[in-house]
C-alpha positions as CSV (number, residue, x, y, z in Angstrom):
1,X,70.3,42.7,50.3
2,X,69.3,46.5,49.4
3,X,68.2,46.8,46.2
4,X,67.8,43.7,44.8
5,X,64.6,43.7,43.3
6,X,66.2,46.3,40.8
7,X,68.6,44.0,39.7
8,X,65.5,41.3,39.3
9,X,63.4,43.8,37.3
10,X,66.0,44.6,34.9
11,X,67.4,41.4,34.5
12,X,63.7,40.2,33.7
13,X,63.3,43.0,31.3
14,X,66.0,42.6,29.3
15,X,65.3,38.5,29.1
16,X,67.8,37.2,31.6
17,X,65.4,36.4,34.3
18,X,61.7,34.5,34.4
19,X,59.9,33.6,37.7
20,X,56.5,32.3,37.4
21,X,55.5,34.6,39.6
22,X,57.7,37.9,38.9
23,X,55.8,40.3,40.8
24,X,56.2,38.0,44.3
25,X,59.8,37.6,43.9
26,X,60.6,41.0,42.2
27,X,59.7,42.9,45.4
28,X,61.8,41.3,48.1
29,X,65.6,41.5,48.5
30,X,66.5,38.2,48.3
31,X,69.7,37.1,46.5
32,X,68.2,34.0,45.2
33,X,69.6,31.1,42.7
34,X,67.8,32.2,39.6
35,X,69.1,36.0,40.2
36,X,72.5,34.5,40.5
37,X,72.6,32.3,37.4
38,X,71.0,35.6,35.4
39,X,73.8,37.3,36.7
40,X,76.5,34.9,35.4
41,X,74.1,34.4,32.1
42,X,74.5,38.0,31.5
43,X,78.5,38.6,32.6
44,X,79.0,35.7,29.7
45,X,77.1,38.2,27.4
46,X,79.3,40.9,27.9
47,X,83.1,39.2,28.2
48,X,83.4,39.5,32.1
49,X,84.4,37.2,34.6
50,X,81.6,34.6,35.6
51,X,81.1,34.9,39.2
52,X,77.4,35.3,39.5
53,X,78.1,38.4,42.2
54,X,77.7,41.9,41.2
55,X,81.2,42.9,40.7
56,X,82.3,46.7,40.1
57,X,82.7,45.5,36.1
58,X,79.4,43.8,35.6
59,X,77.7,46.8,37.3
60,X,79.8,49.7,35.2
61,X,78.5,47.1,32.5
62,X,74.7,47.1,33.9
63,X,75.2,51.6,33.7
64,X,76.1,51.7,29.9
65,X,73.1,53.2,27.7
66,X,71.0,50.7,25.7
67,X,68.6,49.3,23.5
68,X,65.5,48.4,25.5
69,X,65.0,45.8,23.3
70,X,66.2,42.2,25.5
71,X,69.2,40.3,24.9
72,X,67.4,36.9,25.3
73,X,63.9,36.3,23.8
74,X,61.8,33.7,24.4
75,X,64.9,31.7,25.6
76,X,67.0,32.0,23.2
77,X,70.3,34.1,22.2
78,X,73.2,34.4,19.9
79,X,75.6,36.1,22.3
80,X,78.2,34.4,23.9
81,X,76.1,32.4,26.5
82,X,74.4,30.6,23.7
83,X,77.3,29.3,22.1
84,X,78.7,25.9,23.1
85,X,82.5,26.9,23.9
86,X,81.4,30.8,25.2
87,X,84.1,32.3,23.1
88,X,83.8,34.4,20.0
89,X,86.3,33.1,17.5
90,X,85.0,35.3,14.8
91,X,81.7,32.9,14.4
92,X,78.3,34.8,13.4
93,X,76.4,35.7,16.4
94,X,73.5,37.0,15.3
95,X,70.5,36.9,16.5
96,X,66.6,36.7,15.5
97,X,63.9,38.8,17.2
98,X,61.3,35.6,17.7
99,X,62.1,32.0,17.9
100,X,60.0,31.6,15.1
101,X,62.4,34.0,13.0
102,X,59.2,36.3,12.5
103,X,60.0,38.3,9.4
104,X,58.0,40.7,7.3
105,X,56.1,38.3,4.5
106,X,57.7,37.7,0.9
107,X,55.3,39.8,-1.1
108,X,56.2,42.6,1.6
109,X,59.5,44.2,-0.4
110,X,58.5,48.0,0.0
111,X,58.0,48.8,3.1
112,X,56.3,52.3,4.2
113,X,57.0,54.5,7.4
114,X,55.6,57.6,8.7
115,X,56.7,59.6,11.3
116,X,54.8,60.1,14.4
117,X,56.6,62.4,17.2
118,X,54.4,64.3,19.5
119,X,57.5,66.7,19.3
120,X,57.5,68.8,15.8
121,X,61.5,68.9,16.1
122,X,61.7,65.3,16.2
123,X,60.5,64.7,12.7
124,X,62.8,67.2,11.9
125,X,65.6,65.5,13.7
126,X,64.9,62.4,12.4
127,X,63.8,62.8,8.9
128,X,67.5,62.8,7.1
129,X,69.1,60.3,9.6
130,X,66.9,57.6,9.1
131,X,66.4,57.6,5.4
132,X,70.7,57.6,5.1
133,X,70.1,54.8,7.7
134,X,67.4,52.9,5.8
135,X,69.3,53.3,2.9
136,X,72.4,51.2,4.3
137,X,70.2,48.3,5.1
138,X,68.7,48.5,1.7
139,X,71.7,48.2,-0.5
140,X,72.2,44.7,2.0
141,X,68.7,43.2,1.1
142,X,65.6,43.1,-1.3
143,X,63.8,45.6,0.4
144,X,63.0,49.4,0.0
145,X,61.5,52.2,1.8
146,X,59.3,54.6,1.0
147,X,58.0,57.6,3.0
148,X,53.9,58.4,3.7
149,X,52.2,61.2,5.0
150,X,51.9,60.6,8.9
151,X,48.1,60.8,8.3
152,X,48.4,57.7,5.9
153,X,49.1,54.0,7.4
154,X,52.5,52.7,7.2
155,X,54.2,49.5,8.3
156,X,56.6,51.3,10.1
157,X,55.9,54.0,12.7
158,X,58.6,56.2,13.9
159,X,58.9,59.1,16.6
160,X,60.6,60.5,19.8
161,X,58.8,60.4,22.7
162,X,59.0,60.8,26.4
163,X,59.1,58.3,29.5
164,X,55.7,56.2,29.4
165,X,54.5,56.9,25.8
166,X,51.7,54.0,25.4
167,X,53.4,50.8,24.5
168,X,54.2,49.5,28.2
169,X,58.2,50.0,27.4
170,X,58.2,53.3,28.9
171,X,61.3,55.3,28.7
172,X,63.9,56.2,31.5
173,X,64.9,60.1,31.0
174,X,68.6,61.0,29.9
175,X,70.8,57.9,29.3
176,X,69.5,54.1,30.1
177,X,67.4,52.9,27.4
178,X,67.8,55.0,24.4
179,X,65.6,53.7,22.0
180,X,63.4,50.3,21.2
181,X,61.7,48.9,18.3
182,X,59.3,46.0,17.9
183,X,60.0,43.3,15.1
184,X,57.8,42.7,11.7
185,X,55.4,42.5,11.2
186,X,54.3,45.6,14.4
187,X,56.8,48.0,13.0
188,X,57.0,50.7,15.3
189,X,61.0,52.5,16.4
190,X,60.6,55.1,19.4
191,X,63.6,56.8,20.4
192,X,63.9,58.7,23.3
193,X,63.7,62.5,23.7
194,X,65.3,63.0,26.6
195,X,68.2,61.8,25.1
196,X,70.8,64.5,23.5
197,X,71.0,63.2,20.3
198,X,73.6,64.1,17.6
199,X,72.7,63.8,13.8
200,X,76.3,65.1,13.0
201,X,79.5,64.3,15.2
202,X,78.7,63.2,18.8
203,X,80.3,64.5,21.3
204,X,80.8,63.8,25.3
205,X,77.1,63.0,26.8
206,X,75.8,62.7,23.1
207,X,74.1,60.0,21.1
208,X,75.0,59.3,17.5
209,X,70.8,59.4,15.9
210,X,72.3,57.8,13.1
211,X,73.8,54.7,14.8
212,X,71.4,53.9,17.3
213,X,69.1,54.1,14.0
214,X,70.5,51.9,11.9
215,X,70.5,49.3,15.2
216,X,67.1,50.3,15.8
217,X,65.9,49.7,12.4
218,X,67.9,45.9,12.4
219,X,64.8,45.1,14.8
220,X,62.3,46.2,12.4
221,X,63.4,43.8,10.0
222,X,63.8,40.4,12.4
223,X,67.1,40.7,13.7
224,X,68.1,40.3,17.4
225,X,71.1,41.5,19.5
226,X,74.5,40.1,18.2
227,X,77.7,39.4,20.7
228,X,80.0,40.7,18.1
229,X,82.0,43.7,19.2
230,X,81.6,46.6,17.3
231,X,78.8,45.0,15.0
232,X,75.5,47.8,14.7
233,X,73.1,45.2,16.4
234,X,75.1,45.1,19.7
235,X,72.9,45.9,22.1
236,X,75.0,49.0,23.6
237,X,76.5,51.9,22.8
238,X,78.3,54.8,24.8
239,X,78.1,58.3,23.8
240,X,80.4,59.8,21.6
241,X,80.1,56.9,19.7
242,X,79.8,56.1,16.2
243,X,78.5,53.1,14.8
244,X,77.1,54.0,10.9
245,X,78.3,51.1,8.9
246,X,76.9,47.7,9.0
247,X,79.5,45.1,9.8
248,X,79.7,41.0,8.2
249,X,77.8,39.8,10.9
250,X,74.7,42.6,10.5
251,X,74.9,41.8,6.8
252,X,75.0,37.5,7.2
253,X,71.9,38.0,9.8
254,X,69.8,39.7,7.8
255,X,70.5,37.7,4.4
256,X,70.0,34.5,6.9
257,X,66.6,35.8,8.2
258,X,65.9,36.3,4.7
259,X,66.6,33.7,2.7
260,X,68.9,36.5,0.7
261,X,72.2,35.1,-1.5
262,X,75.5,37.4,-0.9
């Protein structure tokens, strides 16, 4: 079948899909069993009807902008395929970046971050939105942020930047992946710049900065993708969309990873 060691590559990248050898099978068109169970693995994720074939609804689902961050690491997930009945009943689905629930160490309450963009108007850009965003998570933990000069170190590094940009998770151009961030203790969040990116109200073919930084910034901390509609760390968002307020199952997540009484 034509095109089929797409679907492999981005079903491995974002966790669905593990062949011993990836780069044998990912470059042949075979329809195989593993494809097929990633397939069904991943309609589960996303509320759509588990037939394992690539349905018009699983691929308008497969075209929605996104995290670059996977949906299953090292195995594991909180979205619906990893609970027993595969419904959401209003249970926490949150999810931890590691299976070891790597989190930034106790003594580590103040965390700094510089910014880093190799485009001048990105700092710019980025500057107010992610202090109001840093800000949310804050007033939901023990934790604090503090800005440095970009010539100082930081735990957290933070920029725009294009297609392949260093790290091996290169960016995609205009929609696809629109950002990605690495858990503690690395601490880096890149977002793209091809993106058109909104730090006010998001319009038609615009990105809400704000919301994909709060999301973004949920990573940083320790926390995975979560299966609960309309919570920031779901792993998608579509443009005009505005997602600025962290929901119950952001806020249980990070006080769980944490150790953190409500």
């Amino acid at each position: 079948m034509k095109g089929v060691h797409q679907l492999k590559h981005y079903f491995e990248k974002f966790g669905y899909l593990s062949y011993n050898d990836l780069a044998t099978h990912t470059n042949h068109d075979e329809f195989d069993g593993p494809l097929e169970s990633a397939v069904k693995t991943y309609q589960l994720n996303y509320g759509l009807n588990v037939t394992g074939s690539l349905d018009s609804q699983t691929v308008k689902e497969m075209m929605e902008p996104r995290c670059g961050v996977p949906d299953i690491i090292e195995g594991r997930t909180r979205m619906l395929s990893g609970k027993k009945n595969h419904q959401y009943g209003g249970d926490p689905l949150f999810s931890f970046f590691s299976r070891n629930k790597q989190k930034w160490p106790a003594s580590k309450t103040n965390l700094t971050f510089r910014f880093g963009s190799k485009y001048e108007v990105g700092d710019i850009l980025l500057r107010s939105v992610m202090w109001r965003a840093f800000a949310k998570w804050a007033a939901v933990t023990h934790f604090t942020f503090t800005e440095v000069d970009p010539t100082t170190h930081a735990d957290i590094d933070i920029g725009l930047y294009r297609l392949d940009h260093g790290d091996h998770h290169n960016f995609d151009g205009p929609r696809g992946i629109l950002a990605h961030a690495f858990g503690p203790t690395v601490g880096k969040a890149h977002f793209d710049a091809d993106e058109n990116w909104s730090s006010s109200n998001p319009g038609k073919n615009e990105f809400d900065l704000e919301s994909v930084a709060l999301h973004e910034i949920g990573h940083l901390l320790g926390l995975g993708h979560s299966g609960v509609p309309g919570a920031v760390m779901v792993s998608k968002i579509g443009d005009g969309v505005i997602r600025r307020e962290l929901q119950p199952d952001d806020i249980l997540g990070i006080r769980s990873l944490y150790n953190i009484q409500g």
